[in-house]
C-alpha positions as CSV (number, residue, x, y, z in Angstrom):
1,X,-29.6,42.2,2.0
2,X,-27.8,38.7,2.3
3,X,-27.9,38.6,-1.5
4,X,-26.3,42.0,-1.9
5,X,-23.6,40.8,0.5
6,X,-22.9,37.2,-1.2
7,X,-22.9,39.1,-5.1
8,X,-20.7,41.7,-3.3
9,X,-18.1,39.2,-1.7
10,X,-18.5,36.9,-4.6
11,X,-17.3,40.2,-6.7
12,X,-14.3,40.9,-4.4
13,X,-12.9,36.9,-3.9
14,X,-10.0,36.2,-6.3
15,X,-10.5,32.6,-8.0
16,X,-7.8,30.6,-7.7
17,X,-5.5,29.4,-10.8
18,X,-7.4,27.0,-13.0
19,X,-10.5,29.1,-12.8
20,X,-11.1,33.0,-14.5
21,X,-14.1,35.4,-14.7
22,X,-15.5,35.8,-17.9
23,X,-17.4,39.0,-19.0
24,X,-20.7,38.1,-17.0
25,X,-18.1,38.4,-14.2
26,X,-19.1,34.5,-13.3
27,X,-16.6,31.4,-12.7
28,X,-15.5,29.2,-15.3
29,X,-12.8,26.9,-15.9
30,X,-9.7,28.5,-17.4
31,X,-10.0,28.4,-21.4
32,X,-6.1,27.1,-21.4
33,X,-6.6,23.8,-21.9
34,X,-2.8,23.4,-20.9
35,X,-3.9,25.2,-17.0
36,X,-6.5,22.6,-17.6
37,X,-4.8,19.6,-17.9
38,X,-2.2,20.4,-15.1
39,X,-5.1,20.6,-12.7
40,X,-6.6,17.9,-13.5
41,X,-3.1,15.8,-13.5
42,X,-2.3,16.9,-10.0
43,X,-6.0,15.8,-9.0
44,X,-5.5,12.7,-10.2
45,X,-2.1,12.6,-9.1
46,X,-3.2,12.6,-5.8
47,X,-6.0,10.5,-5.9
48,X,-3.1,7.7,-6.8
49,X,-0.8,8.8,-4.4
50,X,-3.0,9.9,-1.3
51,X,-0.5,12.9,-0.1
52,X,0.8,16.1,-0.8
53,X,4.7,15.2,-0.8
54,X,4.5,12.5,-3.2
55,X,2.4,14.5,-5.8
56,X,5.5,17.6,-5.7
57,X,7.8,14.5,-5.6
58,X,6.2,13.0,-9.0
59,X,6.0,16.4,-10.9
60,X,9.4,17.1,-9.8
61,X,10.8,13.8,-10.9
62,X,9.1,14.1,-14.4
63,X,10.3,17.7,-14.9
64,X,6.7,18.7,-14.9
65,X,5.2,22.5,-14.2
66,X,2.5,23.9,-12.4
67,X,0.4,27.3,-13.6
68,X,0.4,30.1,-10.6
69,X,-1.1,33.6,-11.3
70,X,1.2,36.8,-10.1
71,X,-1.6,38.6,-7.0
72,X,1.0,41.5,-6.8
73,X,3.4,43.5,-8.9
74,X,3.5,45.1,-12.8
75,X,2.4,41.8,-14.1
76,X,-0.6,41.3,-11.6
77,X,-2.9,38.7,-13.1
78,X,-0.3,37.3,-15.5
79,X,-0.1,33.7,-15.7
80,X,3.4,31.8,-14.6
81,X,4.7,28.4,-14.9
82,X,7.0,27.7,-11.8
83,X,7.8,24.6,-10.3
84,X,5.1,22.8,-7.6
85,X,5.6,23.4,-4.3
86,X,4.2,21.5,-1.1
87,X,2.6,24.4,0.0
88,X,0.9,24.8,-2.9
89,X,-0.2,21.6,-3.4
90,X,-2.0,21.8,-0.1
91,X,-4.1,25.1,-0.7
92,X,-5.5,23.1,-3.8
93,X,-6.4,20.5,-2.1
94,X,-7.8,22.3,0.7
95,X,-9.9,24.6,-1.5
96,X,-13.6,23.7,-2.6
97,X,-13.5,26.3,-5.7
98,X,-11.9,23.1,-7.2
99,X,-15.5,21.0,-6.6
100,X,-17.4,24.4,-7.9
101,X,-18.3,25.3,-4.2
102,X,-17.9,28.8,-3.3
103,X,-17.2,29.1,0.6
104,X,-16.8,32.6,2.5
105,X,-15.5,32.9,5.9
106,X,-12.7,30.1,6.8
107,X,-10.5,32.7,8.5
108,X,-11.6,35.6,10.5
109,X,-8.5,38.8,10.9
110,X,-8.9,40.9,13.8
111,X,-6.4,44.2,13.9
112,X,-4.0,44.1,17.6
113,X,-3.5,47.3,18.9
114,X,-0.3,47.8,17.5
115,X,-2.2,48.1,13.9
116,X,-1.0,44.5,12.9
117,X,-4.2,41.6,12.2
118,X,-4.4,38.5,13.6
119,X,-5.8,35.5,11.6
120,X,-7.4,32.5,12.9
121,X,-9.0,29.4,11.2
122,X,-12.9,29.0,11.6
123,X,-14.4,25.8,12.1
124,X,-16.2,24.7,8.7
125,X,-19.3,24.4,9.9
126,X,-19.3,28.6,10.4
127,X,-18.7,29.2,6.9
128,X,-20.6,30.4,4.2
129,X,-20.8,27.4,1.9
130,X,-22.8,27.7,-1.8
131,X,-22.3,24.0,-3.6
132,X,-22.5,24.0,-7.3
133,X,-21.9,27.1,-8.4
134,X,-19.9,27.0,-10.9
135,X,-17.8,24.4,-13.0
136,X,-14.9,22.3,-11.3
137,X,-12.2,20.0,-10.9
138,X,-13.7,17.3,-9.0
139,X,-17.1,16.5,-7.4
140,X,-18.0,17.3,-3.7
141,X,-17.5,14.2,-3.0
142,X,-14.2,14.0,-4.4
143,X,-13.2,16.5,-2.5
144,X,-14.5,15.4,1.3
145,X,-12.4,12.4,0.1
146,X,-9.5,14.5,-0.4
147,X,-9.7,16.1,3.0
148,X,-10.2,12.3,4.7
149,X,-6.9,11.2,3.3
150,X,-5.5,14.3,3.9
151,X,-6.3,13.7,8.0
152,X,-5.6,9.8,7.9
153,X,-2.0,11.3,6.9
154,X,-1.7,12.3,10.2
155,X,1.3,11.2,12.1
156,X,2.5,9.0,15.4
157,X,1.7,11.8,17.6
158,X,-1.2,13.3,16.6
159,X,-4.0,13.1,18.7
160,X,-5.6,10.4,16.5
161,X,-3.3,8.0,15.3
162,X,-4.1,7.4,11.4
163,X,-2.1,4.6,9.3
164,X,-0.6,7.5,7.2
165,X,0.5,7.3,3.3
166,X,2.7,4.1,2.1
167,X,6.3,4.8,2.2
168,X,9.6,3.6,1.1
169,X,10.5,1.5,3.8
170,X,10.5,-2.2,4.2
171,X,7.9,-2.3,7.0
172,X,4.7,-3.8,4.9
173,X,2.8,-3.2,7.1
174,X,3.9,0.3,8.2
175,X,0.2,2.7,10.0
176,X,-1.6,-0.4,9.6
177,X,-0.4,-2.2,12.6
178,X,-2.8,-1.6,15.8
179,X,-1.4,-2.5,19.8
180,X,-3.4,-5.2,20.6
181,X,-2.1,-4.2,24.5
182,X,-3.4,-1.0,24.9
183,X,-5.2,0.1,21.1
184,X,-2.9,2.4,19.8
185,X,-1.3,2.7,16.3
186,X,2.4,1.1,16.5
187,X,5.1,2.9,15.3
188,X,8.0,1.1,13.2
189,X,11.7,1.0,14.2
190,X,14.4,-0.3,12.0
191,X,17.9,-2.4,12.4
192,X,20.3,-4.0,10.2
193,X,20.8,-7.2,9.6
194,X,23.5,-8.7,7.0
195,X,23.7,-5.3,5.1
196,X,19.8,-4.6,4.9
197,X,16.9,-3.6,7.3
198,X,14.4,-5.1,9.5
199,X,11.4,-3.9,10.4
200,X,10.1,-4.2,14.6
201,X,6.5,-2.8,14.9
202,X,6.8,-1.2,18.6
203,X,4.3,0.6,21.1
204,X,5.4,3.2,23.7
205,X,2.9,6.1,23.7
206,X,0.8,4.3,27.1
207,X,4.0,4.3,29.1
208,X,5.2,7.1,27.8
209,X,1.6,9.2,28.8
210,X,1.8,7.5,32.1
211,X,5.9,8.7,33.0
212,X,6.5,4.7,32.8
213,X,9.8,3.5,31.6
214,X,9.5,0.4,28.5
215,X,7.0,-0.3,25.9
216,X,4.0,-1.8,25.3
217,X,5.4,-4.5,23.2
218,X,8.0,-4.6,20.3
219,X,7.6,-7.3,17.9
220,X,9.9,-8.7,14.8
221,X,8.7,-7.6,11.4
222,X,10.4,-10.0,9.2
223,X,8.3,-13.0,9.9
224,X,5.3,-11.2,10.5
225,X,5.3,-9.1,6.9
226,X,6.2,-12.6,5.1
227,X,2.9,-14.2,6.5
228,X,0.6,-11.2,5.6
229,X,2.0,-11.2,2.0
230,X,1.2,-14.6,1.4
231,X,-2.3,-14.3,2.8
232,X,-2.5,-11.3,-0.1
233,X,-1.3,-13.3,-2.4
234,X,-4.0,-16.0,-1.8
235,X,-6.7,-13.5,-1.2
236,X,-5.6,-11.6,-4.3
237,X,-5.1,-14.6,-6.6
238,X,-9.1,-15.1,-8.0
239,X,-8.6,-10.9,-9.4
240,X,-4.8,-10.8,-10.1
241,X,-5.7,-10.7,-13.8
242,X,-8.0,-7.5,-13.3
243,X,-5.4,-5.7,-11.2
244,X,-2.8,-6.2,-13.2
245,X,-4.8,-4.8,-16.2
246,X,-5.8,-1.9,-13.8
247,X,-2.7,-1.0,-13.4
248,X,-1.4,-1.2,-16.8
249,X,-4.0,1.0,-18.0
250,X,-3.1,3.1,-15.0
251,X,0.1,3.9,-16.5
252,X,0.0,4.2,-19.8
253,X,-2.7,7.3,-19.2
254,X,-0.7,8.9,-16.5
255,X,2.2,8.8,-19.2
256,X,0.3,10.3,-21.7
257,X,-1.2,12.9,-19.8
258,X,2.3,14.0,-18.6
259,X,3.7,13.9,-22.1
260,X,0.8,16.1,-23.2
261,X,1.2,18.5,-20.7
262,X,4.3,18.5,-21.6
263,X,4.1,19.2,-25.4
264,X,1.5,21.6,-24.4
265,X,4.3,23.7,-22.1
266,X,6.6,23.5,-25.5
267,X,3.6,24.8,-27.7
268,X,3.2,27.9,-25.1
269,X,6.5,28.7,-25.3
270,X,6.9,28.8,-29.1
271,X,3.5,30.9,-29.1
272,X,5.2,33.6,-26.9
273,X,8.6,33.3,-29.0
274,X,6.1,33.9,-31.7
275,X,4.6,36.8,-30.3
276,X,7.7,38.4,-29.2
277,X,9.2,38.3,-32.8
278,X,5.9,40.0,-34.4
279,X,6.2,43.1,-31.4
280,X,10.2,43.4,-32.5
281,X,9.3,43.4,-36.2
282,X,6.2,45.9,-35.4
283,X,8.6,48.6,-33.4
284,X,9.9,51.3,-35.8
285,X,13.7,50.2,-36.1
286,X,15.1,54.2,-35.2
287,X,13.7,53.9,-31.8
288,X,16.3,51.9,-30.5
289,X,15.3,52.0,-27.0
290,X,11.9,50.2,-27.0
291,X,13.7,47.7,-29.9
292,X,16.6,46.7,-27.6
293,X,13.8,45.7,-25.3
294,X,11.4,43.7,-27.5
295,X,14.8,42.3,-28.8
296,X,15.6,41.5,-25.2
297,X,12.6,39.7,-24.5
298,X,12.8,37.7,-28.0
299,X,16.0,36.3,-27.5
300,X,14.8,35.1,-23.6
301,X,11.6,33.7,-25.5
302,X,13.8,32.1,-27.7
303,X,16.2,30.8,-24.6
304,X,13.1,29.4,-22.9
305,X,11.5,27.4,-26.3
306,X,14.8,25.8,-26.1
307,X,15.1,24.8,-22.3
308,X,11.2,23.6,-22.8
309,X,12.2,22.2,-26.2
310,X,15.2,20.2,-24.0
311,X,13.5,19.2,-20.4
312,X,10.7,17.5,-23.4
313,X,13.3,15.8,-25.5
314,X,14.7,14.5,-21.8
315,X,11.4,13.6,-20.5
316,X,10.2,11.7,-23.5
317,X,13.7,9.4,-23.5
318,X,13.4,8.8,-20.2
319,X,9.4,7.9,-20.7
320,X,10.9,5.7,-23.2
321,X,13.9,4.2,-21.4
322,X,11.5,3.4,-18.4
323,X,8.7,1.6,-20.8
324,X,9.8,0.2,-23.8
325,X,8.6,-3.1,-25.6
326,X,10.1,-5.6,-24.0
327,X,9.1,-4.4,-20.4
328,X,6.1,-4.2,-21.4
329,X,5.8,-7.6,-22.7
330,X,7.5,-8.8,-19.9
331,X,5.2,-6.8,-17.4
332,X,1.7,-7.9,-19.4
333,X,3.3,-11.6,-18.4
334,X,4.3,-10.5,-14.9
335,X,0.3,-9.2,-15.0
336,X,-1.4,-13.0,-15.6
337,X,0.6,-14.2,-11.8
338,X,0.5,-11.5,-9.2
339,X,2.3,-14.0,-6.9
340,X,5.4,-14.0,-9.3
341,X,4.3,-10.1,-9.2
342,X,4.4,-9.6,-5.5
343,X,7.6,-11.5,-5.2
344,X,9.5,-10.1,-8.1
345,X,12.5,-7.9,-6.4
346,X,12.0,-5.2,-9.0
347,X,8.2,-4.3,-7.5
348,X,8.9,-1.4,-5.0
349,X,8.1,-1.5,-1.3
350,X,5.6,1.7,-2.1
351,X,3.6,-0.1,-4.5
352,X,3.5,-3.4,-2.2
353,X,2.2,-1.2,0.5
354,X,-0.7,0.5,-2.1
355,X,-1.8,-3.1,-3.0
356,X,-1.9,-4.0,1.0
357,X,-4.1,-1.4,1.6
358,X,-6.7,-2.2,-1.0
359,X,-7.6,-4.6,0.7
360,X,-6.3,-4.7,4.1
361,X,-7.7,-2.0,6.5
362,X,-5.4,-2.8,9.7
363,X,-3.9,-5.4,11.9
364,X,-4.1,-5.8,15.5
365,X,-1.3,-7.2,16.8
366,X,-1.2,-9.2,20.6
367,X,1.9,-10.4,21.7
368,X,1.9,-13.9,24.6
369,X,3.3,-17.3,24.2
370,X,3.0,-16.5,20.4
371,X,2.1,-13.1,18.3
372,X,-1.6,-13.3,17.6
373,X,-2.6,-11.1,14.6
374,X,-6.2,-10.5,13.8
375,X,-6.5,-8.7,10.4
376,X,-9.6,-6.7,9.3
377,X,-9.9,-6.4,5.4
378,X,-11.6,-3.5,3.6
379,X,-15.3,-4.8,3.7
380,X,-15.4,-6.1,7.2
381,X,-14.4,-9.4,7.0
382,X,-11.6,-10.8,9.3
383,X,-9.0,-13.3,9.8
384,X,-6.8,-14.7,12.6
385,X,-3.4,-16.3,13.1
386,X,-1.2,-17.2,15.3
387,X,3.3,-16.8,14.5
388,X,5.6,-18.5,16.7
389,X,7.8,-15.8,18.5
390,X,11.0,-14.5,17.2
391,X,14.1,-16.2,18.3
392,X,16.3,-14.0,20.4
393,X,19.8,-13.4,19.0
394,X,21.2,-15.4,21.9
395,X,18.8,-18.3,20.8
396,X,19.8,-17.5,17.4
397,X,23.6,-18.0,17.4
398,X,23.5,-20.9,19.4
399,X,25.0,-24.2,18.4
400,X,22.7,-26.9,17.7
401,X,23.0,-29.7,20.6
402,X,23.9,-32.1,18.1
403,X,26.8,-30.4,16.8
404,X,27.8,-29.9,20.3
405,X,27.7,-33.7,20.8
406,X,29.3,-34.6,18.2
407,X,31.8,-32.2,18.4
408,X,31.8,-33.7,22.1
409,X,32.2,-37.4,20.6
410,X,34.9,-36.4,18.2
411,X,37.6,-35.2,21.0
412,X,37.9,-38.7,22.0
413,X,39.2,-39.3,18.5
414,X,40.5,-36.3,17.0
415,X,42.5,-32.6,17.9
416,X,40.5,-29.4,17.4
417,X,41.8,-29.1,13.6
418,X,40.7,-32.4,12.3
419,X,37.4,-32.0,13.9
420,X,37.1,-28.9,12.2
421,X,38.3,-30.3,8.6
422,X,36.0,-32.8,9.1
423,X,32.8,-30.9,10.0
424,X,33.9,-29.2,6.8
425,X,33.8,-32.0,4.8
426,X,30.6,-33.0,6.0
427,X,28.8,-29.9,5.0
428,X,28.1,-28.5,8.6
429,X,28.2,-25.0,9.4
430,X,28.9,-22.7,12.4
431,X,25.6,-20.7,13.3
432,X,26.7,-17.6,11.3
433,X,26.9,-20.0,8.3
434,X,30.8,-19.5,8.1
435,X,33.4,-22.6,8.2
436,X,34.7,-24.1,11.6
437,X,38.4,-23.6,12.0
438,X,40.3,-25.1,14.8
439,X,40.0,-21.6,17.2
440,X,36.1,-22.0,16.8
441,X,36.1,-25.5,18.1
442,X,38.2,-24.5,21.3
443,X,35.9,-21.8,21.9
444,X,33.0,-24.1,21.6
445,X,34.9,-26.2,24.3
446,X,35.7,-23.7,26.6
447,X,31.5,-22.3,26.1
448,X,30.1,-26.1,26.7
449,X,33.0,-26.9,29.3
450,X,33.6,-30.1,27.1
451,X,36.3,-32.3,28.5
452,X,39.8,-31.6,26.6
453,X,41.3,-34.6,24.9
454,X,44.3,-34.4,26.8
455,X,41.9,-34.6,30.3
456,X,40.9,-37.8,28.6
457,X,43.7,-39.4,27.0
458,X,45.2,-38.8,30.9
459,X,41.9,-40.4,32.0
460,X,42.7,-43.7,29.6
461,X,46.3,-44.3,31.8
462,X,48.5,-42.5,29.0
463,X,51.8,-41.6,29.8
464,X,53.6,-37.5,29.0
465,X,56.9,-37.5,27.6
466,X,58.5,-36.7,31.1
467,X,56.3,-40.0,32.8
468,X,58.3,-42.0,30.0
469,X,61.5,-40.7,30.4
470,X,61.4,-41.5,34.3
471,X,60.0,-44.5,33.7
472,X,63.2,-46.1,32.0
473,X,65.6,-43.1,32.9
474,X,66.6,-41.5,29.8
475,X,65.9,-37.9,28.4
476,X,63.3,-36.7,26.9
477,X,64.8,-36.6,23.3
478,X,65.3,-40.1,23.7
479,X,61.3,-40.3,24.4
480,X,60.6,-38.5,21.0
481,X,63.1,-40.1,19.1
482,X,61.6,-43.5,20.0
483,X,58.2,-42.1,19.0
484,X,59.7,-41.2,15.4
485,X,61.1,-44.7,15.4
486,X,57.6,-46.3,16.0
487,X,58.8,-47.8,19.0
488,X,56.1,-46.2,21.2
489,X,52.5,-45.5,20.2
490,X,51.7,-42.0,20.7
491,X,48.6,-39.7,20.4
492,X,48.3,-36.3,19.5
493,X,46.9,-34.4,22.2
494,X,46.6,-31.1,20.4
495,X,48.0,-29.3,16.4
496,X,50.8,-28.3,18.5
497,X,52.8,-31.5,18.1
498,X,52.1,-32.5,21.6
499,X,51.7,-36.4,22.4
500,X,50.6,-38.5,25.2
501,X,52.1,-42.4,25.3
502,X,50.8,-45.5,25.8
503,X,52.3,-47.6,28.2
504,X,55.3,-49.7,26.5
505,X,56.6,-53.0,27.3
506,X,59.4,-53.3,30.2
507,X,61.9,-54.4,27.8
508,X,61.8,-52.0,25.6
509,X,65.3,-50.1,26.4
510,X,67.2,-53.5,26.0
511,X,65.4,-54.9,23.2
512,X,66.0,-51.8,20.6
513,X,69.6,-50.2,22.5
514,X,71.5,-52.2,19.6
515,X,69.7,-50.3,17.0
516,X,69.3,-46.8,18.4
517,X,72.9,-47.0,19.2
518,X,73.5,-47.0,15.6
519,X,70.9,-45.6,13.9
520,X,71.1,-42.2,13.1
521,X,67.8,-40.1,13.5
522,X,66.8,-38.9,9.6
523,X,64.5,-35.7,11.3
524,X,68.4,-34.8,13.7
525,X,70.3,-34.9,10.5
């Protein structure tokens, strides 16, 4: 009775695209070897990537379609090539007819009483489950694979944190990183800094669980991605050659299967412009209402050999335009030193963080008097370190104490301007790397509360203008015009044109009157 039931439902379940009943009414793989090859492309696809997006991403970006068979409508059962959509990429990867598994029973309907039905997802081990059954895809094991990648893709807030796929961002270590405080997975958080970002790795979900304000621990990516790169690059060193040869190989096969399936989609398309011109030519040419149609359906054959004809042309210049010679050559030399690899700016965050995870599995991450990081490669084998904390940004844009002591030392001698021309000349810098002006240094005074030179030229018995001009009762003029004279010895004070005096000789007034009496000032005139 069971085996009536399975040859019944067997008989009733629709196969999904790639797959086709032949006359024996059994499975087998579709006899278009283009379906064939776009199967197999998005399988592999994925096994490159490890998610759904980035498989729709890649077909999409190489102008690549997918096969999908109508299940409704005039043209049930007719084969379409449309565009690859994440939902579709998940069924396939979901479905075991693709490892030649037949499986009954993953959902169970149940009609409401309003005559609608209810669906609801049945735990795997409740379904009916035949392995090897027919032909596929990919093995079994390929395809429990699948499913485990599928869950470590799993998010911040699922219930069980996984490290996710490798993104874009700069984080290298971003869903590898483990709270050494409290266990869970950290999240990553950027900010910008001098027009680019910087990674923090950051924990919150303990406090957050708990109704507690603050975080776990936050800690500075920059530093911390730098050191685990090199320790790739010295663990990665002894096989750089291999990988590099790996991945070469790796793309020229991935280009060639696109191109094929691409030629393949223009070869269909000429075949059903073929076949539309032998119905037109068949149909009797006085029964104009079935030859407008064929005609029809020609010229949109025609119209769609020429779009395929185009998006292949475009694809295969691009192919080109990405991979030519000299690239190549200059890649195969990149290939012999992965460190000149891993540091070249052209190699792409994503691909960084694919290498990491071959070999890394995760890092735990303990923040004290320094960040401790204990990293557990692929294998089992493990490694410690210790970073020196991050400087604060306080820390970070403070002036060095020696600059502040010399810039101390130099007030004795010079104003706030020459101190700053002369820093300049020297080669020092201001802690945001930008040239000292004269405002910067009277800032830095007022921050260190350093001593003014005009405090200190007070300090050494100096006399103001007004003290001299009491002192042998004439005006103030008469004070600066002696100073222009180089009858008293003044001192800038500041790059106003303020001066302080030193003390002149009592006889000063009597010993020059004769000559001021008849000199005439050059800066008056």
């Amino acid at each position: 009775m069971s085996a009536i039931f399975l040859v019944s439902v067997w008989g009733c379940t629709p196969v999904p695209v790639g797959f086709v009943h032949d006359v024996r009414d059994c499975v087998i793989l579709d006899p278009d070897a283009q379906v064939q090859a776009a199967v197999r492309l998005f399988f592999d696809t994925f096994r490159r990537t490890g998610s759904y997006l980035a498989v729709v991403k890649e077909f999409h970006a190489k102008d690549l379609v997918f096969p999908r068979r109508l299940r409704s409508g005039a043209h049930k059962g007719e084969l379409v090539w449309t565009e690859l959509l994440h939902c579709r990429a998940r069924q396939i990867i979901h479905n075991p007819r693709y490892a030649g598994a037949f499986v009954f029973g993953r959902t169970k309907n149940r009609r409401l009483p309003n005559g609608k039905y209810s669906s609801r997802q049945v735990p795997s081990e409740d379904w009916i489950l035949l392995r090897d059954t027919h032909p596929g895809y990919i093995s079994w094991e390929d395809y429990l694979s699948n499913l485990e990648r599928v869950n470590g893709n799993a998010l911040a807030w699922s219930s069980e944190r996984h490290h996710g796929p490798a993104r874009e961002g700069p984080a290298l270590l971003q869903g590898l990183v483990i709270c050494g405080a409290c266990g869970e997975r950290m999240s990553v958080r950027y900010h910008s800094h001098r027009k680019g970002e910087i990674p923090s790795y950051w924990c919150g979900r303990r406090p957050m669980h708990r109704g507690e304000i603050g975080l776990c621990q936050t800690i500075h990516g920059g530093a911390l991605d730098a050191a685990i790169g090199e320790i790739l690059i010295e663990a990665m060193t002894p096989l750089s050659i291999e990988v590099a040869l790996g991945v070469q190989q790796e793309l020229a096969t991935r280009q060639e299967e696109a191109d094929r399936l691409r030629r393949q989609h223009v070869e269909r398309a000429k075949y059903e412009a073929e076949l539309a011109q032998r119905r037109f030519l068949k149909v009797d040419p006085d029964n104009r209402l079935v030859a407008d149609v064929l005609e029809a359906d020609w010229n949109a054959k025609l119209r769609a050999v020429a779009a395929a004809q185009e998006a292949y042309d475009k694809s295969a210049a691009a192919d080109v335009s990405v991979v030519n010679d000299t690239e190549r050559a200059e890649l195969m030399a990149l290939a012999s030193d992965f460190p000149r690899l891993w540091r070249d700016p052209r190699t792409k965050m994503k691909d960084k963080k694919r290498m990491l995870r071959l070999l890394i599995d995760d890092v735990t991450l303990t923040k004290g008097d320094t960040v401790h990081v204990d990293i557990r490669f692929v294998g089992g084998a493990t490694r410690s370190l210790d970073l020196p904390l991050p400087k604060s940004c306080v820390v970070l844009r403070t002036t060095d104490a020696a600059v502040v002591q010399e810039i101390d030392r130099l007030i004795d001698t010079y104003t706030d301007k020459e101190i700053a021309d002369l820093l300049n000349e020297r080669g020092v810098r201001t802690v945001v790397t930008i040239p000292w002006t004269a405002a910067r240094i009277g800032r830095l005074r007022h921050i260190y509360q350093l001593t003014d030179r005009r405090t200190r030229l007070l300090a050494q018995g100096l006399l103001t203008p007004e003290d001299v001009a009491t002192r042998y009762g004439v005006v103030i003029s008469t004070v600066h015009l002696w100073r222009r004279r180089g009858l008293l010895r003044a001192h800038p004070v500041n790059d106003r044109g303020d001066f302080l005096y030193e003390i002149p000789p009592q006889d000063l007034p009597a010993k020059f009157a004769h000559k001021l009496v008849y000199q005439v000032d050059p800066v008056i005139t």
